[in-house]
Every structure is written in C-alpha cells, then in structure tokens.
C-alpha positions in Angstrom: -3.2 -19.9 14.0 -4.4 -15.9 14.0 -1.7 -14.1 12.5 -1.8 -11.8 15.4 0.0 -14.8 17.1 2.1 -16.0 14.7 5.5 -15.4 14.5 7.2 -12.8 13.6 8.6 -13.3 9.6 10.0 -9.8 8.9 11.3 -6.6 11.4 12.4 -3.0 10.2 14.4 -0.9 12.5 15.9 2.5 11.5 15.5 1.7 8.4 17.4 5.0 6.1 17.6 4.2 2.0 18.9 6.0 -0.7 18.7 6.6 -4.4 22.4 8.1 -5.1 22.5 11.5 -3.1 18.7 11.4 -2.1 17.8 10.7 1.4 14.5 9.1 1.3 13.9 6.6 4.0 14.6 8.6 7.4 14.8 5.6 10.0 11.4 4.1 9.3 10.5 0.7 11.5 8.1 -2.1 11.2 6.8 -5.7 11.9 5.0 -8.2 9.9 3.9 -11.8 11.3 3.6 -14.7 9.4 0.2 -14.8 7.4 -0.9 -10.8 7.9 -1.9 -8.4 5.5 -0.2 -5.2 5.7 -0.6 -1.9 3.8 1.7 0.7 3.4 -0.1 4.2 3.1 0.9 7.3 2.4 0.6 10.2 -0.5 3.1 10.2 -3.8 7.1 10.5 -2.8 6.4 9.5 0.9 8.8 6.1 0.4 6.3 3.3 0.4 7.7 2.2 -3.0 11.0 3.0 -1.8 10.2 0.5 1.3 9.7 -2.4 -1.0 12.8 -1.6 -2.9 14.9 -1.2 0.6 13.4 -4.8 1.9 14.9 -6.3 -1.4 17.9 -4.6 -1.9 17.1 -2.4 -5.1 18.3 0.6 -4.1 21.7 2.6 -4.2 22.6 2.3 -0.1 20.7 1.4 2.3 21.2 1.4 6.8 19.5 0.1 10.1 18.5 -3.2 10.2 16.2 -5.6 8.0 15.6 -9.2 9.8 13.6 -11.8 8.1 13.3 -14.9 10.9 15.7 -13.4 12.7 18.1 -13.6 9.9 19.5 -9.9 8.7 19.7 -9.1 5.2 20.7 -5.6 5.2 24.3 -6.4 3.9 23.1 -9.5 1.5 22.7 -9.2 -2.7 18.9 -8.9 -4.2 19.5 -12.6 -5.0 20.4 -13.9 -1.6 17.2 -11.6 -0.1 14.6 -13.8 -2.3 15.9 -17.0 -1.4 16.7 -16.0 2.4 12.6 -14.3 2.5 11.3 -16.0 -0.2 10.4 -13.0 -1.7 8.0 -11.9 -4.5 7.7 -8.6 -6.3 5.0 -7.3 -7.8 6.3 -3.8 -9.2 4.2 -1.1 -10.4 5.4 -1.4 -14.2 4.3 -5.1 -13.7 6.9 -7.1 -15.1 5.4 -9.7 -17.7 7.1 -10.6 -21.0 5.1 -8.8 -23.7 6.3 -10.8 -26.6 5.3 -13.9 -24.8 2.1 -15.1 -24.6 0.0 -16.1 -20.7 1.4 -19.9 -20.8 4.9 -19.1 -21.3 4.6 -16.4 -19.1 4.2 -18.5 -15.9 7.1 -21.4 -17.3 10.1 -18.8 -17.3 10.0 -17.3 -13.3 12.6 -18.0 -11.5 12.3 -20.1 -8.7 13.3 -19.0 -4.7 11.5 -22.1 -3.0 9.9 -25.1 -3.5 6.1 -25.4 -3.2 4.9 -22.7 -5.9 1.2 -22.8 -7.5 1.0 -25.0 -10.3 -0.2 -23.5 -13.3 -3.5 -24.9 -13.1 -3.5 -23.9 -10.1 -2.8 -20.4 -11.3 -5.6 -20.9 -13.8 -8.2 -22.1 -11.0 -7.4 -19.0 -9.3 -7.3 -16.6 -12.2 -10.1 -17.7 -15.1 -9.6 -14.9 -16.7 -6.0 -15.7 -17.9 -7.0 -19.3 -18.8 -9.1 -18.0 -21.3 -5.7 -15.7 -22.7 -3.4 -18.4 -22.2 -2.7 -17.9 -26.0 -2.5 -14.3 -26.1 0.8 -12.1 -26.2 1.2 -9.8 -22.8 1.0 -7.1 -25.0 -2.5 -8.0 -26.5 -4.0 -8.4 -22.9 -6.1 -6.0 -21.1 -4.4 -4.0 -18.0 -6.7 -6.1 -15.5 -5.9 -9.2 -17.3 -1.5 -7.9 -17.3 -2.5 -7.1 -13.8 -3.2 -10.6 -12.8 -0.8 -12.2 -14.6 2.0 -10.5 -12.9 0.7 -11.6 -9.5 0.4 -15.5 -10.7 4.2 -15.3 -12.5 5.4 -14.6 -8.4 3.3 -17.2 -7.0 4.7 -20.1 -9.5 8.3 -18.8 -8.0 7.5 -20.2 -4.7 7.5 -16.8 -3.1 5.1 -17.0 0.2 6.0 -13.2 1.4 4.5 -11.1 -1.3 5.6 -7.1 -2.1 2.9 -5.8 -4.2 3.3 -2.0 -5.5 0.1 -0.4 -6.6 -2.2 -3.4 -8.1 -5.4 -1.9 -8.3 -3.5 1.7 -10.3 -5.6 2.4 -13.4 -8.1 -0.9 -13.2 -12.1 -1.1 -13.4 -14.3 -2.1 -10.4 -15.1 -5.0 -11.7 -10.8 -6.3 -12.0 -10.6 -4.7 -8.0 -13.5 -7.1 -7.1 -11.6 -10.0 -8.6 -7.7 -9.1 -7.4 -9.4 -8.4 -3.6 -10.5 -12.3 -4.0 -7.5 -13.1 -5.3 -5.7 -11.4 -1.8 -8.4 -13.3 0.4 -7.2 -16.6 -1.4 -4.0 -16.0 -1.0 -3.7 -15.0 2.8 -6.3 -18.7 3.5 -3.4 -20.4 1.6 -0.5 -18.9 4.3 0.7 -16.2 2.3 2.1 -12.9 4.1 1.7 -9.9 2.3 3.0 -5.8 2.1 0.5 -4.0 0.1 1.4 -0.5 -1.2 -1.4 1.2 -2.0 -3.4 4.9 -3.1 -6.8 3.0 -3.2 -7.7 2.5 0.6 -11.0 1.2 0.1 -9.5 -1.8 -1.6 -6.8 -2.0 0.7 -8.9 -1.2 3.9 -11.1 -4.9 4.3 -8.1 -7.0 3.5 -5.4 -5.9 5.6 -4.8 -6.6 9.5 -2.4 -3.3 10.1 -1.9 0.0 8.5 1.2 1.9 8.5 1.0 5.7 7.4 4.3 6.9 6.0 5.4 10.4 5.8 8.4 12.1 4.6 10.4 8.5 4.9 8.7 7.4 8.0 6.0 5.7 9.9 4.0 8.3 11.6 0.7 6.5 12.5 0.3 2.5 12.8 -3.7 1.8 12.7 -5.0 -1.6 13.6 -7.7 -3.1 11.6 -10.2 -3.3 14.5 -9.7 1.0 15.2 -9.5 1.7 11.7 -13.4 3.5 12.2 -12.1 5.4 14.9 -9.2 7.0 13.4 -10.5 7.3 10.3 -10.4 11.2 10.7 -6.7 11.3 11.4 -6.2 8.8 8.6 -8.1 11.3 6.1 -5.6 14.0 7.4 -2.7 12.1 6.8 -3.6 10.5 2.8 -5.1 13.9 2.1 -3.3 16.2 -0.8 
C-alpha cells in the first residue's frame, strides 16, 4: 500500500515542550502514516531535536496532544511510549557502548516488540560492521559508530524510527551507504522522522517536509512540489 494511503501511525497537535523554564515547542502539529519518510527541517535551536525528545517523553513538561494509533501518550512514562509506538531513537551523541565491541553491541538493546532484525540480518544490511564485529565502539570509525547505532534500534523491534542528525560530520562515501540503508528500511515497512541539516541527503528519501521555526511548523512541503518551493525552502534553512 502507498503510504500516502496508509494509515495514520502518529498525530501532533499543539504540541508546547519544555526544558525547565524554557519554552521551546510553541504548539507545533503534525502527521506521519504508516511506512513514510518524514524530515524535520529547520536551522540550529528551532526544536526539531526537541520534537523527537517531546514524541518520547525526554523532556521536563510537555502539553497538547501526542496520539500514536489513536492511542495518546502525552501523560505516559518514556518506557510505556516505546512499547505503546514501538519506538527507536537514534540520538545525535549516538548511543553505542564504547567499551564493547560491534557483536555485543547489537545483544544488549532492549526489546519494545517482537520481530527485530537478526543480527545477520544486521550484518547483510551493514558489511561494514561485519567486518568490525570484533572491534571496541571506541576503535570504530564515526561512519562505522554511525551505523552501528542505527542497527542496535532495529534489533529492539522498533518499526517507527527517530533519527537525530545521521549524516553530522560523515564522508560522501558513509551518506551513500546510510541513504541505502533508509531506502531498505522504508521497503521493509519501517516509518521514519528524520531530523536533519543536510537536505540533499534528506531530500530523495523522504515523502513530506516539515520546516520548523521558532518551535513551530511554518511550511509543510510535499515531495512531488519540493522543485517548486525550493526558493522559499532556501529562505527558510538559510542563516
């Protein structure tokens, strides 16, 4: 089924977050069917990070309304939100166990539903980290830490993925492979929320674009007018 007529897995409404005192989502809404790609754009500070952390709970207060399958989460724990969504994060500090090496890596997530990858599975999909499966997180390269925090939330069972600024700091060549890896992943079912600066990664993968500004959605841009708003898209990301 097109995921433009799937149904609908997650809505925002008036969505407001905080960190302690600071006010940084200001009523933001949004919808995500089962099996799109999504990005979240926007400069530094805008709250696409802080969108993520609101969806899941991980931050200090938080109003409006958060409905995954019409179920709302917007008074439920961080645990109870993964299970309820089956939720993965991918955060920007990446998450891996240094000390531990790729294969013990992908034994110790935790699980929020049944039917995660296998780890050869994880290794079809990622070569590169079969050939590291011996190497310490710390020894690996940032492509190869990269990767390896994507396949620890797929063995959790996750199939609605948050991922915060993959591509930061990585070669072409690591882009080329991690945009496969998206491609995969959406054949296989998964829905995903990408936040990201680099909009010519994000740009061919994703089926909607939501401009944020100042704790907001200001601009929602389908994949098929992307060309022609491209202008007012440039005005929007530009410093």
């Amino acid at each position: 089924m097109p995921p433009d007529q799937s149904p609908e897995l997650l809505r925002i409404e008036n969505l407001h977050a905080w960190y302690g005192e600071s006010h940084v989502l200001h009523g933001l809404s949004l919808t995500l069917r089962e099996g799109e790609v999504i990005t979240l754009l926007g400069r530094n500070g805008s709250g696409r990070t802080t969108t993520l952390k609101a969806i899941l709970g991980l931050v200090s207060k938080r109003t409006g309304s958060i409905k995954i399958h019409d179920t709302e989460i917007i008074n439920l724990p961080t645990h109870k939100i993964a299970h309820v969504g089956k939720l993965g994060y991918c955060p920007e500090e990446r998450g891996i166990f240094a000390s531990l090496n790729v294969d013990e890596n992908l034994e110790l997530p935790p699980i929020v539903a049944k039917g995660g990858l296998s780890v050869d599975e994880i290794y079809t999909m990622f070569p590169n980290l079969k050939e590291r499966r011996k190497s310490q997180g710390s020894k690996l390269s940032g492509g190869e830490q990269q990767m390896l925090a994507i396949a620890r939330i797929l063995r959790t069972g996750a199939t609605l993925l948050l991922l915060d600024e993959i591509t930061e700091g990585l070669a072409p060549v690591i882009l080329k492979s991690l945009g496969g890896v998206i491609r995969k992943l959406r054949e296989r079912g998964f829905t995903i929320i990408l936040v990201e600066q680099n909009f010519h990664f994000a740009a061919p993968l994703a089926d909607r674009h939501y401009v944020i500004e100042h704790g907001k959605v200001v601009q929602q841009i389908d994949a098929a007018d992307l060309e022609a708003k491209k202008e007012q898209l440039n005005r929007h990301l530009s410093v």
